[in-house]
GUTISE-940138 format. One record per atom (N, C-alpha, C): residue number from 1; residue in three letters; x negated, y, z negated. Coordinates in steps of 0.05 Angstrom, whole numbers. Layout:
<rs>
(NUM Ala (X Y Z))
...
</rs>
This chain:
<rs>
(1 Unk (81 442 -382))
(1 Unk (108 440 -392))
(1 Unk (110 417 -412))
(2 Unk (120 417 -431))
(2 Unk (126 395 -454))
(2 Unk (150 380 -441))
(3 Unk (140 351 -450))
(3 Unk (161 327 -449))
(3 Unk (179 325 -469))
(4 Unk (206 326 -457))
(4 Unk (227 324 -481))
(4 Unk (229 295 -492))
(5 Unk (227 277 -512))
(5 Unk (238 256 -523))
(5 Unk (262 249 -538))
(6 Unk (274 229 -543))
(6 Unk (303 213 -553))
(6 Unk (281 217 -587))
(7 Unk (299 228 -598))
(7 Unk (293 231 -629))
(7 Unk (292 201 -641))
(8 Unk (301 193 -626))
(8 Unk (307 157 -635))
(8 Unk (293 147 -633))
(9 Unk (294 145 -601))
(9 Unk (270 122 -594))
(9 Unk (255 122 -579))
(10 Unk (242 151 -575))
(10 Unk (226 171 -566))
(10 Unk (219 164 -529))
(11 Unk (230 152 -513))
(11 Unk (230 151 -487))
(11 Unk (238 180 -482))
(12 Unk (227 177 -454))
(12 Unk (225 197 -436))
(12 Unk (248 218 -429))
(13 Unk (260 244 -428))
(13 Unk (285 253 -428))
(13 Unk (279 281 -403))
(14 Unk (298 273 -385))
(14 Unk (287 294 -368))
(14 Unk (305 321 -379))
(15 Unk (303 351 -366))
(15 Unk (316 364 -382))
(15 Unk (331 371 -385))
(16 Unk (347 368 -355))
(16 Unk (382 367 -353))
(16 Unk (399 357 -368))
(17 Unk (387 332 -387))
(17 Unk (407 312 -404))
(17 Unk (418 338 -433))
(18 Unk (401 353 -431))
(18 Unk (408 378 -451))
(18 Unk (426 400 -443))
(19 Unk (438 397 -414))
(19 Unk (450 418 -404))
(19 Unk (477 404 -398))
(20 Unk (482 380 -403))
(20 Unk (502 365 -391))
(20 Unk (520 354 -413))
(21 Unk (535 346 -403))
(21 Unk (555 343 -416))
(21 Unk (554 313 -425))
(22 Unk (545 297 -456))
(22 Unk (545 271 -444))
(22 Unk (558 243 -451))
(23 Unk (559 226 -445))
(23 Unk (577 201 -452))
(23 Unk (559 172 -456))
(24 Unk (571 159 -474))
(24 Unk (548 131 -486))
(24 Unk (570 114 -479))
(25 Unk (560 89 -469))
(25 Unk (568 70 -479))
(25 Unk (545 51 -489))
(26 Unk (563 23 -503))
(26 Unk (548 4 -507))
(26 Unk (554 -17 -496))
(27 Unk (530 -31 -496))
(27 Unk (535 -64 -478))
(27 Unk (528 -78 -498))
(28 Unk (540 -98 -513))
(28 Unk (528 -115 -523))
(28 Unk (538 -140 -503))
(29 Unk (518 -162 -522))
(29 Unk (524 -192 -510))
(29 Unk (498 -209 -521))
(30 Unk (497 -231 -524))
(30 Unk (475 -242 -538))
(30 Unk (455 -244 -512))
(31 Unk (429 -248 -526))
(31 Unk (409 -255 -503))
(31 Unk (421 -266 -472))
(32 Unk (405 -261 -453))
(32 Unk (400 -282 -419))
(32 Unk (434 -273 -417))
(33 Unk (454 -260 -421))
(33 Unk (490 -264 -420))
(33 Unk (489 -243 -404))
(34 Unk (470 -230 -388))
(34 Unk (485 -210 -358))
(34 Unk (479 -177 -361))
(35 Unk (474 -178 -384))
(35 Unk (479 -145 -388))
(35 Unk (460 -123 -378))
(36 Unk (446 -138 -367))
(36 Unk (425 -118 -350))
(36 Unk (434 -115 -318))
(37 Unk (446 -143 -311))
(37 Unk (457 -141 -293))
(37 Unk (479 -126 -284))
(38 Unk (499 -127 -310))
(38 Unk (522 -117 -308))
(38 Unk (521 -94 -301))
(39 Unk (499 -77 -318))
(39 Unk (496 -45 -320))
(39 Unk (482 -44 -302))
(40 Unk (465 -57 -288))
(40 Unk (462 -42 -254))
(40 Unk (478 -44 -235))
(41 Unk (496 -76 -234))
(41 Unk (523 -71 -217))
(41 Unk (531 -49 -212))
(42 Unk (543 -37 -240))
(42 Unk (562 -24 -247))
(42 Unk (554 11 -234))
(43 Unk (528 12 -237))
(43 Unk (510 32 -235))
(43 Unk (514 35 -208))
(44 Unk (506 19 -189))
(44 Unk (509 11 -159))
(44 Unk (534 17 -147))
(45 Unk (564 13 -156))
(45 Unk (592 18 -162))
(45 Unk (587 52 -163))
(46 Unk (581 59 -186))
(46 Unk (595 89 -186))
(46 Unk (576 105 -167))
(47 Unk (553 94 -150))
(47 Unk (530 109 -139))
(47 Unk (548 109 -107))
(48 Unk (556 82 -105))
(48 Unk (578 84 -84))
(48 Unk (604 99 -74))
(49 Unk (617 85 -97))
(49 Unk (639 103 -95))
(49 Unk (646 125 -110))
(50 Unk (636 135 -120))
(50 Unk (633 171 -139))
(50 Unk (624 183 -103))
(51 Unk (611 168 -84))
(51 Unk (598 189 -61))
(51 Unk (632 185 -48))
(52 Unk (633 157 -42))
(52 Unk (655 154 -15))
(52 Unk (681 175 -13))
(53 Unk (688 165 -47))
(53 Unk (708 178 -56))
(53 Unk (717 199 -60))
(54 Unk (697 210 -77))
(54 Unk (697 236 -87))
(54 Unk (672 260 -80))
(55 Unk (664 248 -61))
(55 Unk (638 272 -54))
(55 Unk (624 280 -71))
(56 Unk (621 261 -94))
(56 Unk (601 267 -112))
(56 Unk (586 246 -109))
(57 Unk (553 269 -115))
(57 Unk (525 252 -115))
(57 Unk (522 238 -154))
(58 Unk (508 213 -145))
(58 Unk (502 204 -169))
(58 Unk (474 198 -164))
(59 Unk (458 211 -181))
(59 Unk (427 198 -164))
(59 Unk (419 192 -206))
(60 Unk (387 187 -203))
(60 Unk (375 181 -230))
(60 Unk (360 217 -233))
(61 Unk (367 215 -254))
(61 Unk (352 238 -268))
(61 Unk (326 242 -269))
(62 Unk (319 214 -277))
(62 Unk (288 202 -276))
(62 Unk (287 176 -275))
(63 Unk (284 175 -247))
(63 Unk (285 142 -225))
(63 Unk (264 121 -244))
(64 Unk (242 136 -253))
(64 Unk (214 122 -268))
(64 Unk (222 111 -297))
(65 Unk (241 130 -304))
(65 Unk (258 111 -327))
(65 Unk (275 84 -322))
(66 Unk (290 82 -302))
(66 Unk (312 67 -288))
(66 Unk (298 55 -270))
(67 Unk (273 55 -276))
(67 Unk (257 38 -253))
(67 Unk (273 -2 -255))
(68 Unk (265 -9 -283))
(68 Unk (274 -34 -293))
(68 Unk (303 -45 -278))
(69 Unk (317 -20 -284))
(69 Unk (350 -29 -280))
(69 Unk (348 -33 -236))
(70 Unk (331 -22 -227))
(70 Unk (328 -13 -197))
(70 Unk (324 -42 -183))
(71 Unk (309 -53 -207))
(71 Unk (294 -81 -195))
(71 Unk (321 -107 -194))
(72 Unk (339 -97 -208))
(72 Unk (362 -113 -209))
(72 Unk (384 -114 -185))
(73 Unk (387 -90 -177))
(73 Unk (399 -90 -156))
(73 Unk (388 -106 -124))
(74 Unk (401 -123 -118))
(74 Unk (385 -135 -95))
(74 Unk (413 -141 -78))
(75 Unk (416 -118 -58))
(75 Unk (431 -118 -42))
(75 Unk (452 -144 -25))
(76 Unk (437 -159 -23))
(76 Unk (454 -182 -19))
(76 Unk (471 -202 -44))
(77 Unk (464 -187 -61))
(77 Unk (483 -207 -95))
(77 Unk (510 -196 -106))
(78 Unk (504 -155 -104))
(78 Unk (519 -137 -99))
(78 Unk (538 -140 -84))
(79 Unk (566 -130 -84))
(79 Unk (593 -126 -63))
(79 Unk (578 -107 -47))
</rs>
């Protein structure tokens, strides 16, 4: 089976991202200012409560992509 890639910036694309419906944001902020952090917080937030709340699953499409952002979360720094 062929690997789909980002026309851009050719990382990894699993194949659901073509069947879905989808939304961007951006983070800026200058260097070392949080934003890796932020976006796994935040990530951590809707993986929580998208379940508690609303009975919806949020999992990674492809965990091996989001591996980086995974390493950020460290349960005791998190609410």
């Amino acid at each position: 089976m062929l690997e789909l890639a980002c026309p851009r910036c050719h990382l990894s694309l699993p194949r659901d991202v073509w069947e879905l419906p989808l939304a961007f944001f951006s983070i800026l902020g200058s260097p070392s200012s949080g934003k890796s952090y932020f976006l796994s917080a935040s990530l951590w937030q809707l993986r929580t409560i998208l379940g508690q709340k609303f009975g919806i699953s949020f999992e990674d499409a492809d965990p091996i992509a989001n591996h980086k952002l995974h390493e950020y979360e460290d349960p005791h720094a998190l609410p």
